[in-house]
C-alpha positions in Angstrom: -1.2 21.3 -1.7 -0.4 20.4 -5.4 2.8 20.7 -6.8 2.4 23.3 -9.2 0.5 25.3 -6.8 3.0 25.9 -4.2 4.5 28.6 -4.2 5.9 31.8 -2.1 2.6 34.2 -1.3 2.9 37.4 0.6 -0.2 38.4 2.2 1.6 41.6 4.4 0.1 44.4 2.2 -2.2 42.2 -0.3 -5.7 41.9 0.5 -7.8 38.8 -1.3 -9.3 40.8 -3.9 -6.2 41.8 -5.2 -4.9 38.7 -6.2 -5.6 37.5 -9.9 -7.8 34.7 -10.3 -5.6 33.4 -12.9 -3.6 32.1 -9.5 -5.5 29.8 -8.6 -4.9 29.1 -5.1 -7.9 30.2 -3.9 -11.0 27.9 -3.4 -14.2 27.8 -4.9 -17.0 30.6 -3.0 -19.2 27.9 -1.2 -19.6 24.7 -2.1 -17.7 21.8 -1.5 -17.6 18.6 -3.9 -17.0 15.6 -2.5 -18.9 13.5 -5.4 -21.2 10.4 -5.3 -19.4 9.0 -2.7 -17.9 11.2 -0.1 -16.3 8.4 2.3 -14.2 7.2 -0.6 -12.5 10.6 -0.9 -9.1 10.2 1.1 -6.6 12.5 -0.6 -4.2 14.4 1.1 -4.7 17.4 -1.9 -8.3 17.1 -1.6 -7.9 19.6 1.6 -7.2 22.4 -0.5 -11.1 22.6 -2.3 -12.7 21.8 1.0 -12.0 25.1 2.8 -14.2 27.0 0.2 -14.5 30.5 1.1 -18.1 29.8 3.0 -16.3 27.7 5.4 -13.3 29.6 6.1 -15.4 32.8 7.2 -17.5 31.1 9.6 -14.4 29.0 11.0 -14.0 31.7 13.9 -17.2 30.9 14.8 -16.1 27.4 15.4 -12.7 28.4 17.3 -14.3 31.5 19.6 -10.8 33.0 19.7 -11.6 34.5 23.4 -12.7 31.4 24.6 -10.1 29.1 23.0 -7.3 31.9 24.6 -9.2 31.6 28.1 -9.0 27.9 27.7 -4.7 27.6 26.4 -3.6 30.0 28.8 -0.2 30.1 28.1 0.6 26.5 27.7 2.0 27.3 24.0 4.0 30.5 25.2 5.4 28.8 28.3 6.9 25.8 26.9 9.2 27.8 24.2 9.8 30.1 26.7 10.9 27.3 28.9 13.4 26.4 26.1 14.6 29.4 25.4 13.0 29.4 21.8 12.1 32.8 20.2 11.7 32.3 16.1 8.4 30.2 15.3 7.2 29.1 12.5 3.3 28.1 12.3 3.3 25.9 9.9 -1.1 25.3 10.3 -1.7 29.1 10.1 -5.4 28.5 9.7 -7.1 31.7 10.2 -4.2 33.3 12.5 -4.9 32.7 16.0 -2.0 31.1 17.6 0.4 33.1 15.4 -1.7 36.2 16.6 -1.1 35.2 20.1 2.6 34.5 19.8 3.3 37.7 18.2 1.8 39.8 21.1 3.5 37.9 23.5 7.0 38.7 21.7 7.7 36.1 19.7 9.2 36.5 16.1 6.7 34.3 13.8 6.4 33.2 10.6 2.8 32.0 9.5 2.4 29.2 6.6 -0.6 27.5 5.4 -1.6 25.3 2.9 -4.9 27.0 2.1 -4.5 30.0 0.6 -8.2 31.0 1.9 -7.2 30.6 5.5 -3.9 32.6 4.9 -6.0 35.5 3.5 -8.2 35.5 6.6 -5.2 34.9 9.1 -3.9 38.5 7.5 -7.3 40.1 8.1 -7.5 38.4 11.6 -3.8 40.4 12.5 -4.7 43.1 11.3 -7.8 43.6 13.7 -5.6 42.4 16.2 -3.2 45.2 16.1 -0.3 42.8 14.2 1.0 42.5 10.3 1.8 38.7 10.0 4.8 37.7 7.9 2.9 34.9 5.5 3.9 32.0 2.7 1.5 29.7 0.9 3.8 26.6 1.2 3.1 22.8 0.6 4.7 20.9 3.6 5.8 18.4 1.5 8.1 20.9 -0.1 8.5 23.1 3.0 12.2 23.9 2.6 11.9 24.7 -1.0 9.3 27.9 -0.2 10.1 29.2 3.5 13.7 29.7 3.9 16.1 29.4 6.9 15.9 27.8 10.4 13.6 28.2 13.4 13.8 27.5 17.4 10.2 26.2 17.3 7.6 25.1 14.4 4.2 24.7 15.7 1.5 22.1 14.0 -1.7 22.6 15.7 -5.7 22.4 15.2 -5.7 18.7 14.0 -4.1 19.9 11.0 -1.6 17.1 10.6 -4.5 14.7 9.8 -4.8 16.2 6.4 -2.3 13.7 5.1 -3.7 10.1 4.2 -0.5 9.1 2.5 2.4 8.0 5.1 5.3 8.5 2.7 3.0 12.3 2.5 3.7 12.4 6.6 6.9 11.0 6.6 8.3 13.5 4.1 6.1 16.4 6.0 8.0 15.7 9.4 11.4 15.0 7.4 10.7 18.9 5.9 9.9 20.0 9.2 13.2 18.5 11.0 15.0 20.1 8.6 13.6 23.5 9.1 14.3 23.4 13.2 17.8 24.8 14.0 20.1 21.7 15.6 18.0 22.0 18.9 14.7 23.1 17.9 11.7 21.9 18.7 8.2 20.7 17.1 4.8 21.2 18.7 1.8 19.2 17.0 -1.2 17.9 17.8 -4.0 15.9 17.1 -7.4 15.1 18.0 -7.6 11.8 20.5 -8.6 9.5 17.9 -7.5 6.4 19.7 -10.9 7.0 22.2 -12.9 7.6 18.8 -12.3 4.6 17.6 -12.3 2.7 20.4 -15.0 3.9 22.7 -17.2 5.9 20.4 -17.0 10.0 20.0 -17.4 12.1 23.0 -16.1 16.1 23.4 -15.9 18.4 26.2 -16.1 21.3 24.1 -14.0 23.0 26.3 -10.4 23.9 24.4 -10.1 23.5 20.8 -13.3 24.4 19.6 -15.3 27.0 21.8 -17.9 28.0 19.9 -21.1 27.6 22.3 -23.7 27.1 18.6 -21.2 25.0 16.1 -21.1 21.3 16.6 -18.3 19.2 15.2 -19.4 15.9 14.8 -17.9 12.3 13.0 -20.7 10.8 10.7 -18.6 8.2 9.3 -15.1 6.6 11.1 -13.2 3.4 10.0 -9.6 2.2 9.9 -9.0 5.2 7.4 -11.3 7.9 7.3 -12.7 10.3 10.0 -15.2 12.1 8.4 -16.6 15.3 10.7 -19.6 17.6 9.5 -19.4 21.0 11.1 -23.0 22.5 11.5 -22.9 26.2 12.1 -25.9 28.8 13.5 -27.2 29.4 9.9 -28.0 26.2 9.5 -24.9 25.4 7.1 -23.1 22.6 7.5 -19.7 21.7 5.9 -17.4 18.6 6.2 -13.7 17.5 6.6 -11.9 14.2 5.5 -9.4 13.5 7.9 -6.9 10.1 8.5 -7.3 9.2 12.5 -4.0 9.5 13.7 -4.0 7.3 16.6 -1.1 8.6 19.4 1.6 6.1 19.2 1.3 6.2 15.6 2.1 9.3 15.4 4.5 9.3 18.1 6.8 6.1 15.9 6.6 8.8 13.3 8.0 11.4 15.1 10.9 9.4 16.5 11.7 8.0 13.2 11.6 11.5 12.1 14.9 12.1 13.9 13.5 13.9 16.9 15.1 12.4 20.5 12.9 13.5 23.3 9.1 13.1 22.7 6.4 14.3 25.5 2.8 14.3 25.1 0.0 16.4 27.0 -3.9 15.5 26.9 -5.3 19.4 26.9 -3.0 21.1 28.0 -2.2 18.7 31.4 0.2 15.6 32.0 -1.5 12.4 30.6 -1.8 11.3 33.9 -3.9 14.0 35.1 -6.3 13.6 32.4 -7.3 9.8 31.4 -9.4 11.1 28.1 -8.3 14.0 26.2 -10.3 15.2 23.5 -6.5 16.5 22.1 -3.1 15.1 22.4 -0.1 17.6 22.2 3.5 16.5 21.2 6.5 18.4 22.4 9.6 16.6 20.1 13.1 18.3 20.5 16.0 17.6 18.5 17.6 18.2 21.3 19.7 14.4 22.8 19.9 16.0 26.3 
C-alpha cells in the first residue's frame, strides 16, 4: 500500500492483461521474497509483494466459496439488513466473495483492495458469478482521498486488518474508515482469535473461514509481534503471510477510540457465550449513540 502507488483503478471492463506494466501495482508472477530472515519482516507495505500472482489463483482453493457460503449463512446480510443499511463498501475485497454475495442479495457495493492482484481476480470472480463489481485500488491509510462519498456499512473481513504492524498505520486506517460511514453507519471487521493462539497454542475447526478440505493454514513462527502462517496447497506449493496478532480487546480499545459508540463481537458467527473458542472474532461498531 505505498504512497505513490495508490491510486483510483477501475477494473469494470479492464481485464489484467490490459493494464501496462509500467503501473506497477501488480505483484511479481510467483515467488515471494521475504530475505534471510523472514520473521524479521513486519511491514505493513510488505503485504502488497506477498500476494504474488501464484498465490492469489490458488486462494479460492483456500476459501471453497460454496463451503465458506454454506458455513456464513446469512449472518453478514442479516445484520445490515437488521440496520436498515443498503450501500457497502468492502474495503478487504480479496478475491470477491463477500462483495459477490452482497450484490446478489441486493445490496449496492463498492469493492476496494489493497492488492491490485486480488482486485483483478475479485473482477473475474463476478463475472462468473453473473455480477460486474464496481472496484478501486485504494490504500486505507488514504481511503478518503481515492473512494469518494459515504456508506451505511464498510465491511473488513478475512483477517485482513492484521496486515498493519504499525498502530499509528491502524489508528489512521479506522480514523479513514469512520470517516467514510454516513453519521450512523456501521463497521464490520474481523480477526482471527489470536488471543487462544498465543495463549493456548494453535488449534482450527476448519469449518468457516477457510473451507478448503486439501489447504492447511498453519502458524510456524508466533511471538508478541509476528504471526507468521504458511499456506500449503494440493500441488505441493506452499506460500506465507506476515501478520500482527491482534488480540480482541486490543482491537476492540481501538475501535472505541476510533469514535465508534456501540461495539458487539461474535465468535463465528454465534454470541461469545455460545461459543467459548472461536477460531474468528467478528466486530459489529456503529456510530450510532442509541
Amino acid at each position: 500500500m505505498r504512497d505513490g502507488a495508490v491510486r483510483l483503478v477501475i477494473f469494470r471492463h479492464v481485464r489484467r492483461s490490459s493494464i501496462s506494466d509500467s503501473t506497477k501495482v501488480f505483484a511479481p508472477e510467483e515467488e515471494q521474497d521475504y530475505g534471510d530472515e523472514p520473521t524479521k519482516v513486519r511491514e505493513t507495505d510488505k503485504y502488497v509483494s506477498e500476494y504474488v500472482r501464484g498465490f492469489v489463483d490458488k486462494w479460492d482453493e483456500l476459501i471453497d466459496w460454496e463451503q465458506r457460503a454454506e458455513s456464513e449463512g446469512r449472518f453478514f446480510i442479516d445484520v445490515l439488513k437488521a440496520r436498515g443499511k443498503h450501500s457497502v463498501l468492502d474495503v478487504a475485497t480479496g478475491t470477491g466473495f463477500h462483495s459477490v454475495q452482497l450484490l446478489k442479495a441486493g445490496f449496492d457495493v463498492h469493492s476496494a483492495d489493497g492488492s491490485a492482484e486480488m482486485l483483478a481476480k475479485a473482477f473475474d470472480n463476478g463475472m462468473r458469478h453473473d455480477v460486474v463489481l464496481k472496484t478501486a485500488h485504494a490504500d486505507w491509510r488514504w481511503l478518503n482521498k481515492n473512494v469518494h462519498g459515504k456508506f451505511d456499512a464498510i465491511i473488513c473481513l478475512g483477517n485482513s486488518f492484521t496486515h498493519l504492524f504499525d498502530e499509528d498505520d491502524r489508528r489512521r486506517a479506522l480514523a479513514e474508515f469512520y470517516a467514510a460511514l454516513k453519521h450512523d453507519g456501521i463497521l464490520i471487521i474481523d480477526q482471527r482469535n489470536y488471543d487462544s493462539i498465543m495463549d493456548d497454542g494453535f488449534s482450527s475447526k476448519h469449518q468457516f473461514y477457510y473451507c478448503g478440505e486439501q489447504v492447511t493454514a498453519e502458524p510456524v513462527h508466533i511471538d508478541d509481534g509476528l504471526a507468521r502462517f504458511e499456506y500449503r496447497f494440493p500441488d505441493g506449493s506452499t506460500h506465507n503471510l506476515n501478520m500482527f496478532p491482534l488480540r480482541r480487546n486490543y482491537l476492540r480499545g481501538l475501535l472505541s477510540d476510533a469514535g465508534f459508540r456501540k461495539i458487539h463481537t461474535y465468535g463465528d458467527f454465534q454470541e461469545e457465550a455460545e461459543e467459548s473458542s472461536p477460531d474468528f472474532f467478528i466486530h459489529v461498531a456503529e456510530k450510532n449513540y442509541e
